[in-house]
Structure formats: C-alpha cells, structure tokens
C-alpha positions as CSV (number, residue, x, y, z in Angstrom):
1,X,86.8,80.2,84.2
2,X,88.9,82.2,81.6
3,X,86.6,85.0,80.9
4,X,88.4,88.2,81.5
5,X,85.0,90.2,82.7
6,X,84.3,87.3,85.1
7,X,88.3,86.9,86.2
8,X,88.6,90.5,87.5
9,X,84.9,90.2,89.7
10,X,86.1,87.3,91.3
11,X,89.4,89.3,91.8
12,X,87.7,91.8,93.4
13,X,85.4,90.4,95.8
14,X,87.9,87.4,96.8
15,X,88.7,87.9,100.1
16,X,92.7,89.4,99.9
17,X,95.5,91.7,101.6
18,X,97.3,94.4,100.4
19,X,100.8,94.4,101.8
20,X,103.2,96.9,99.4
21,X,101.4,100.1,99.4
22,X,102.3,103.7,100.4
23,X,99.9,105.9,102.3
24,X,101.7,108.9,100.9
25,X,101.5,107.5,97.4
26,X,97.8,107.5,97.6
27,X,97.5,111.1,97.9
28,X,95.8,111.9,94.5
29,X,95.6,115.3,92.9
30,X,92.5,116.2,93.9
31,X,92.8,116.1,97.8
32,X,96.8,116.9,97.1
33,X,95.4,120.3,96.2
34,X,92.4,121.0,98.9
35,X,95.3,120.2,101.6
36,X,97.5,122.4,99.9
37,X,94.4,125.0,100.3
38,X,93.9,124.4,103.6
39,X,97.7,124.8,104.8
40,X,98.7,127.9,103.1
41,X,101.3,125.8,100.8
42,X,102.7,127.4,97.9
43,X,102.1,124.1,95.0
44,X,103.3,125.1,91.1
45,X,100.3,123.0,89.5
46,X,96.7,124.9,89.3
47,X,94.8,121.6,88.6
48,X,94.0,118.2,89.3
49,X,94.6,117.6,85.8
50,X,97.7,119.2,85.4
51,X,99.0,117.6,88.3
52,X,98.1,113.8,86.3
53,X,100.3,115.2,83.0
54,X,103.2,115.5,85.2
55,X,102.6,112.0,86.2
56,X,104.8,110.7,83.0
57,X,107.7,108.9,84.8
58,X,111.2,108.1,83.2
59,X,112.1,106.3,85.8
60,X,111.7,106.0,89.8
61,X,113.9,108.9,90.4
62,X,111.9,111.1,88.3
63,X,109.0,109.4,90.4
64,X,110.6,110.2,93.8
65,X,110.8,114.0,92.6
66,X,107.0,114.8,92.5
67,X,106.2,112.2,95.4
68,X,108.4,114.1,97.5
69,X,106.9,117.7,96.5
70,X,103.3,116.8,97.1
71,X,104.0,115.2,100.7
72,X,104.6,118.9,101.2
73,X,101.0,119.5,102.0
74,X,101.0,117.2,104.4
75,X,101.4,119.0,107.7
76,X,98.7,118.2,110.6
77,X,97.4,115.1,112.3
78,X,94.2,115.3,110.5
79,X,96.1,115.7,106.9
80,X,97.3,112.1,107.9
81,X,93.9,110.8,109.3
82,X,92.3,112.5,105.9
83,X,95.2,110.8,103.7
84,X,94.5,107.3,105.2
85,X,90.6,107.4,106.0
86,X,90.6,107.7,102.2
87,X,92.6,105.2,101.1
88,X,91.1,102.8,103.7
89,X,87.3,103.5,102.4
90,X,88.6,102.1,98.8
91,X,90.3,99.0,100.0
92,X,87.3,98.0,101.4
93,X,85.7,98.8,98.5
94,X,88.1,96.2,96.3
95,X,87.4,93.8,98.9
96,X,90.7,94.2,101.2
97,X,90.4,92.4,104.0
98,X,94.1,93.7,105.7
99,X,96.0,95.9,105.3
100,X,99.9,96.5,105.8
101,X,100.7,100.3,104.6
102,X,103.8,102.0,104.9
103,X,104.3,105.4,106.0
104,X,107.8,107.5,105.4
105,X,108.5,109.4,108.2
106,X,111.4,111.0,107.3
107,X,110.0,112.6,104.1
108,X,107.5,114.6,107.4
109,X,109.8,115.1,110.1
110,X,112.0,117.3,108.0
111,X,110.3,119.3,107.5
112,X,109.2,120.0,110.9
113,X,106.1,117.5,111.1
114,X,106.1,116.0,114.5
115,X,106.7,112.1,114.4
116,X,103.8,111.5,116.7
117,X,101.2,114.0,114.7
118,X,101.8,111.6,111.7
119,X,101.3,108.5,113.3
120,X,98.6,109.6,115.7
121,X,96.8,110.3,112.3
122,X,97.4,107.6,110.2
123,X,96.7,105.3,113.2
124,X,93.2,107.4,114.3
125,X,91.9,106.1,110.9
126,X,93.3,102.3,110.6
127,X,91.5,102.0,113.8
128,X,88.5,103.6,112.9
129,X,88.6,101.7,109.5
130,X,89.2,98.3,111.2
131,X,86.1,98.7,113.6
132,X,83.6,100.3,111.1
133,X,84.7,98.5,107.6
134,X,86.0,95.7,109.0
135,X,89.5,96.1,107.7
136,X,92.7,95.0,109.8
137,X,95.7,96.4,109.9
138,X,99.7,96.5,110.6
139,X,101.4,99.3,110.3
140,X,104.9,99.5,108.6
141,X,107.7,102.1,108.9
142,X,109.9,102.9,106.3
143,X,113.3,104.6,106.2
144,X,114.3,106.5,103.3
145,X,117.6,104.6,102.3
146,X,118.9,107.8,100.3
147,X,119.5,109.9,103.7
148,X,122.0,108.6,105.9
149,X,121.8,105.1,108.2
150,X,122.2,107.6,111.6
151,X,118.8,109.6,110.5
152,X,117.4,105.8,110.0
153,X,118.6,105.3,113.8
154,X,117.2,108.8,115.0
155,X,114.1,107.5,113.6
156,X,114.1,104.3,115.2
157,X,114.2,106.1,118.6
158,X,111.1,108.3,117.5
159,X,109.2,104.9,116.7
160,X,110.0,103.1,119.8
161,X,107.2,104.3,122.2
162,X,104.8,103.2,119.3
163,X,106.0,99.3,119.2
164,X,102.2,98.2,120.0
165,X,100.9,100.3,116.7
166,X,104.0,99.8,114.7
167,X,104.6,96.2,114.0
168,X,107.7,96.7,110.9
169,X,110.6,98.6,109.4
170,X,111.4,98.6,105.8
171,X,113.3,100.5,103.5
172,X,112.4,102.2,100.1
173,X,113.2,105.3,98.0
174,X,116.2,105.1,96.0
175,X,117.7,101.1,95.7
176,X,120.9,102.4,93.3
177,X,123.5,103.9,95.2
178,X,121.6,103.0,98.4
179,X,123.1,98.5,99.1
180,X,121.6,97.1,102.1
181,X,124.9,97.3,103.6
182,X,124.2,100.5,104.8
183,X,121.3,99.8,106.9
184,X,122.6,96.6,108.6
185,X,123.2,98.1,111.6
186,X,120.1,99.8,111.5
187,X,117.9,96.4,111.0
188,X,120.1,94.6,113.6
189,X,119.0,97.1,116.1
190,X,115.1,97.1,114.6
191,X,115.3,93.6,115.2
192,X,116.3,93.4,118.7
193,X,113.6,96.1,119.5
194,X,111.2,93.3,118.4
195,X,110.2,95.2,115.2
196,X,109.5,92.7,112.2
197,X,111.9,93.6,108.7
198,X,111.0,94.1,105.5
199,X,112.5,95.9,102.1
200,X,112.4,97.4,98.9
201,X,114.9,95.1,96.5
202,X,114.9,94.2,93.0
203,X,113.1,97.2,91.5
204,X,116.4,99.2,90.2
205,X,118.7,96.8,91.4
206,X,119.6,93.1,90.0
207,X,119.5,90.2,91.6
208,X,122.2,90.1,94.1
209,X,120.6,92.9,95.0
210,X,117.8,90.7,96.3
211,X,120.3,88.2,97.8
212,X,122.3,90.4,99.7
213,X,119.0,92.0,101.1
214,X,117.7,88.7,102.4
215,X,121.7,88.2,103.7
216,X,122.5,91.6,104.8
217,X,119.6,92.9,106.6
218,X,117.7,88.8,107.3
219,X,113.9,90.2,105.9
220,X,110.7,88.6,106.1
221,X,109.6,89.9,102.7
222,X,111.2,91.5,99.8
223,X,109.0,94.7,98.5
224,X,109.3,94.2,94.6
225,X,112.1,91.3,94.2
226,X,111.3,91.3,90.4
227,X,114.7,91.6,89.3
228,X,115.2,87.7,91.2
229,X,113.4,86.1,87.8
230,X,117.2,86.4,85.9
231,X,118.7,84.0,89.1
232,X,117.9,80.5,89.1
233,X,119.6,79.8,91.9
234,X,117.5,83.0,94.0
235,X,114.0,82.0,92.6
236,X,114.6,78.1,93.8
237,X,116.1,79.9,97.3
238,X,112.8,82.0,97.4
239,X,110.3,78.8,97.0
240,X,111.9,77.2,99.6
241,X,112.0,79.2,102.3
242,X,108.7,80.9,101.1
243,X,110.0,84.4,101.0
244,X,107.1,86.2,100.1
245,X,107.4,89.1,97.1
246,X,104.8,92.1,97.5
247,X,104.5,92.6,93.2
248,X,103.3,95.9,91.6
249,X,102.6,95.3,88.6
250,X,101.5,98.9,87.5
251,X,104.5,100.5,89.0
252,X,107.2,98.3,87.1
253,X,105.5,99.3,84.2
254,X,105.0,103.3,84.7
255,X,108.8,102.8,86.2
256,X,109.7,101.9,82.8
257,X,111.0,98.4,84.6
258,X,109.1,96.7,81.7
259,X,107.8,98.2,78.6
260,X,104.1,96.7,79.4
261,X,102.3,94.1,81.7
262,X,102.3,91.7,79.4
263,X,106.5,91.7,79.7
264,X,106.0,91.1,83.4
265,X,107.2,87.7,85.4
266,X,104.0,87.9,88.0
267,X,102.9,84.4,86.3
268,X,106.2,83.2,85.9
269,X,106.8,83.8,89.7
270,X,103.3,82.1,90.4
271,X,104.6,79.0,88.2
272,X,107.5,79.0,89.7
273,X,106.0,78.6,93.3
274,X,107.1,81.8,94.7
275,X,104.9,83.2,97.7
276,X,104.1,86.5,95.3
277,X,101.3,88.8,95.8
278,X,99.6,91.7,94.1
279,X,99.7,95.1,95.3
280,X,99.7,98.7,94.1
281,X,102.8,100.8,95.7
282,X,102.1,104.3,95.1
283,X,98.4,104.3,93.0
284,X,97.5,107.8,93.1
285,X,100.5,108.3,90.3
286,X,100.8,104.5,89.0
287,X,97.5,104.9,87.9
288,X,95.7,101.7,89.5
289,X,94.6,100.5,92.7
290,X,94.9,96.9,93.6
291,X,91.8,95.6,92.0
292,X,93.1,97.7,88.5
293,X,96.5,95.4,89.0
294,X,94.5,92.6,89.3
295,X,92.8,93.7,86.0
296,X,95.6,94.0,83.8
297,X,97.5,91.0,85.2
298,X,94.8,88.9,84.3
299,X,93.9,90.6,80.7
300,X,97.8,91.1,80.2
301,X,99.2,87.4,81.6
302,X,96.0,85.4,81.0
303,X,95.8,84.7,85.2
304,X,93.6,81.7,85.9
305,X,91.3,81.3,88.5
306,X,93.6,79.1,90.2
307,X,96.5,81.6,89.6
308,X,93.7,84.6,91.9
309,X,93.2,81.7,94.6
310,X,96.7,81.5,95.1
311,X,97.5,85.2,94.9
312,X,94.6,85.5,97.6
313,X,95.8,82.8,100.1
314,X,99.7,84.3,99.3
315,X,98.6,87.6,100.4
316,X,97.1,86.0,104.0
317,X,100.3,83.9,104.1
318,X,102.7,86.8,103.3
319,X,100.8,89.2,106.7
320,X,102.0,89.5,109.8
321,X,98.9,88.7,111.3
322,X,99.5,85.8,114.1
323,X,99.5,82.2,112.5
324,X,95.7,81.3,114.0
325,X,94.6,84.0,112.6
326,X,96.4,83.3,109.2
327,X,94.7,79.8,109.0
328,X,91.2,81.4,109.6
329,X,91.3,83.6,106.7
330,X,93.4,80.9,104.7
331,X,90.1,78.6,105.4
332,X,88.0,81.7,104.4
333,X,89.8,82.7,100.9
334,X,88.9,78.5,100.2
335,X,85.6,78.5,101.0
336,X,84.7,81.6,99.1
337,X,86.6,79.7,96.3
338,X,84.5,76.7,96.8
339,X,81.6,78.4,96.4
340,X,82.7,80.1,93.3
C-alpha cells in the first residue's frame, strides 16, 4: 500500500498511543479566549485569529513565550477538566487508544493555582474519558527545567499524595542552559518515590545531550532525542536497550529544528530500529494533531505500511501500561493489521 490517501486512513484508525503531548499545549485560541472571558483575565489578542498570526515561532524560546502567557487563563478546576475533556474527545477521534499527557505544574502554581485544583481537573476528565470513550490513561508530571532544581523538589512533595493518579516525572521547557545535571538529585529522589522518569532531550541540545540524559537522570524514554541521528554510537545504544523516542514531527519543524518534514530523521530512526513514535507536543500552536503528524510523515518521508505498523506497536511498547496489558494491545495493533 503506497497510496498517500489510503496511508493516512489506515494511520488514523490503527489502533495507537499518544505519549509526548502537552495538555497545556492543546489549549487553542478559541477556548484560550472564552476562559479568558470567564476569569476576568486581561489577554492583549482580540481574536482567535490574531492569536494563530502570533503563532510564527523562531525558535522554542519564542514558543515558550506565548505558551506561558495563555496558561494565564487557566485558573479553576473546571478550566483544567475543560482543557483536557477537550483534548481527550479528539484523540478518540484519531483513534488513540492511550494516552500519556503531561501537565506543568509549576507554570499554575505560581501563580497562585492550587496544585490539587489542577490535577483534580485534569484527572476528573481522563477518568471520565477512559470510561465513556474508551481511552486509558497515565498521567505525567513535568518540571520546568528553567526554574531552579529546589522548586522541582517543592513540587515533588505537592505530587506525592497523588502517586496512584500520577504514574511519571519528566522535564521540558528550556534544554540550553538547563543539562540534566541539574535535576539529578531531583530524579534520584522521584525515583525512590516509585515515580517512573522521563525527559525532554535532543530538541535544542546535541547529542551528548541525549547521552548524558539517559546517564545523568537513568530515563525510560527520551521526549524528542532527534538530535541522537548525528551519533552512531547513541543510535546503536538506543536499539539495544530499546529506549523509546516520543517524535514530533510538526514541532521540529515550526521550532525551526528542520527547515521541513521532509528534512526529518523519523524514517531514518524507524530504519535504524529505534523504538520511535509519533506524537504531537503542543498542537494547538504546532499546527497538527497526531493524525496530521501522521499525514505529513507519510506524504513528506514516503512511510510504508509497514513503517505505521511499527510506529503503532512502538507506541504500545513505549507506555507504561503493565506488560500483559502491553501484549494485549500489541496482539490487537496485529490483528487490525492483518485484516488490513
């Protein structure tokens, strides 16, 4: 099968996870400004459509700006519920099957959100969505590695009466500036608090980057990792001890990481054995959800069929759902294959 039309159906109703994408970063204009309404905040665009112009990134810096300033409205339990009940109803539309969304608390509680009115929220509607659309979830926490390791640790201590609904940590915003280093005390602790680890690496920074991440702060998953491509040595690392990469295609791109799709290394990664999979980060301003990375990976990198079967079965592989459970939607993303 190399027809594009037919590659992207079967892309979209394949059975599949979504593992690298940020609740906050699916907050599109249109509901960015009706919470703003309802919360008496002060935003400086009048329109939906103003809002998209300003979407015109030079890189993720510029990104982190805007992201920052429309979490803003964000204030109340039900903002969150309303945020993720949203995002929830489309996955289930692209045929997402699980789901593993971060949340930044950090970019809330300083601004006077209470830590428990933002997960109460987000977790009101991943249960909701997982017993009326049939969607599961785990739910990842994320510590902004521009402020300081001991607000990372303050954090922590918020999370910890919410180890049954939080089953990670990562780390994202700003990679320069920001080495893993700096949070190895922070994971350590994670860690023995029987949180699972993951992180943002190889999206700014270069490979080492990457390495010392997997050596620094011992992760299950690197978020991004495209920078590991230039390393020989890290790609054959990464096969072996099937270190999964959660890929965004549309983000390196409107990051400016690579001037188009078609200069990505998704395929290359895929060739190359590594456990990657296909996700869409932040899609309210990357312009795509995860069936439209789908889309232009396969119209961009000429994806086979077999290259979607093995994005689908990486994306099971790559969860942190319990191994039986693994295997039964493993034997699921095959027999809808078989059929196909």
């Amino acid at each position: 099968m190399h027809d594009v039309t037919a590659l992207v159906d079967l892309a979209a109703r394949m059975p599949k996870a979504e593992l690298h994408l940020h609740l906050e970063g699916t907050l599109e204009p249109e509901m960015l400004l009706q919470l703003a309404e309802r919360n008496g905040v002060a935003v400086r665009f009048s329109s939906a459509e103003e809002l998209r112009h300003a979407y015109d990134f030079a890189d993720l810096q510029s990104f982190l700006d805007i992201y920052y300033e429309g979490t803003s409205v964000l204030r109340t339990s039900d903002d969150f519920y309303t945020l993720t009940a949203a995002y929830l109803r489309r996955a289930a539309e692209d045929g997402i099957r699980h789901v593993e969304p971060f949340f930044d608390p950090q970019a809330h509680t300083q601004r006077g959100v209470g830590f428990e009115d933002v997960v109460d929220g987000i977790i009101s509607a991943l249960r909701e969505s997982e017993r009326d659309l049939g969607v599961s979830w785990r739910l990842i926490m994320c510590f902004l590695r521009d402020l300081p390791a001991t607000d990372a640790i303050q954090t922590l201590g918020d999370a910890l009466p919410y180890r049954d609904v939080i089953t990670a940590v990562g780390l994202d915003s700003a990679e320069l500036g920001n080495p893993p280093e700096k949070f190895d005390g922070v994971f350590d602790l994670a860690r023995s608090e029987g949180f699972q680890t993951v992180s943002h690496a190889g999206e700014e920074g270069d490979a080492e980057h990457v390495r010392r991440t997997l050596d620094v702060l011992h992760v299950s998953r690197i978020d991004h990792g495209v920078s590991a491509m230039t390393d020989p040595e890290l790609v054959a690392r990464l096969v072996r001890d099937r270190v999964p990469l959660t890929v965004c295609p549309l983000s390196n791109v409107k990051l400016g990481g690579f001037a188009s799709v078609r200069d990505h290394p998704l395929r290359e990664m895929l060739d190359a054995g590594i456990v990657a999979t296909v996700n869409s980060d932040d899609p309210a301003y990357f312009g795509g959800y995860l069936v439209d990375n789908y889309r232009a990976a396969i119209e961009s990198l000429g994806l086979t069929r077999e290259h979607l079967h093995t994005l689908a079965r990486n994306s099971f592989e790559a969860s942190f759902l319990p191994a039986g459970e693994i295997e039964a939607r493993l034997a699921e993303v095959d027999a809808f294959f078989a059929q196909e």
